[in-house]
Each structure stands twice: as C-alpha cells, then as structure tokens.
C-alpha positions, 0 to 999 in steps of 0.5 A: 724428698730425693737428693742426687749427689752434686757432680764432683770430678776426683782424683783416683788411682788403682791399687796394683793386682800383684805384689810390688815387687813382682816383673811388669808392677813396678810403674804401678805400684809407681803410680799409686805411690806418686799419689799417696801424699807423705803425712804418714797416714797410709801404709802397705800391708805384705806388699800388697794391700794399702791401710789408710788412715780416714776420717772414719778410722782404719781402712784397707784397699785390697789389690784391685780396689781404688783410693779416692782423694776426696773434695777436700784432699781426704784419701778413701778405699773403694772397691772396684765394682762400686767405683765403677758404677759411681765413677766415670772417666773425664 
C-alpha cells in the first residue's frame, strides 16, 4: 500500500546564519525568539545553535536550519535542504 502525507499548513521560522549578537542579526534572531514559546524547553547553544527539547529527546537546529511547530504546538529542527523539498510557501 501507498500513503501521501495529508496537507497540514505549519508554522516555521529559520534559525539565523550569524551569531546573535552580530550587526544586521538582531531582527532575526527577534523573529526565531518571538517564536519560541517560554516552556523552558528550547535553549541557545554559543549564540548560535538552538537545542530543543522534542518528543524524541534532545535536538539541535544549526544555523540556517528551521523549527517547525507541528500540528499539535510540538517544536522540531529540520534541515534546510529537507525542508525545502517538503515545505512550500502559503
């Protein structure tokens, strides 16, 4: 049997390419905190990588990777490429 994955619109913001507190970061950096939700279950790692706490344990979203909010609020890294050829503007 074949499955196609069932159209889900999410929300996603990219992790910023440079450190936060480098000139011309901080309304990015701005934006990907805005997103976070205050749990506690995210923190930044050297001012550039983001270690979220998932379902699945411990993950870490690089510079230039993305965080997801799933279907259910749930948070996820996912690697540029990957997103990319799964994601889609709306």
């Amino acid at each position: 049997m074949k499955f196609r994955k069932k159209l889900v619109v999410i929300e996603a913001v990219r992790v910023p390419l440079g450190p936060m507190d480098s000139d011309g970061r901080a309304a990015e950096w701005g934006s990907l905190l805005g997103f976070l939700p205050h749990s506690g279950d995210w923190e930044i790692v050297d001012g550039l990588a983001i270690q979220i706490r998932t379902l699945e344990g411990t993950m870490t979203a690089s510079p230039g990777d993305w965080i997801i909010r799933g279907v259910k609020g749930e948070l996820y890294p996912i690697r540029d490429d990957i997103f990319r050829e799964t994601y889609e503007p709306v």
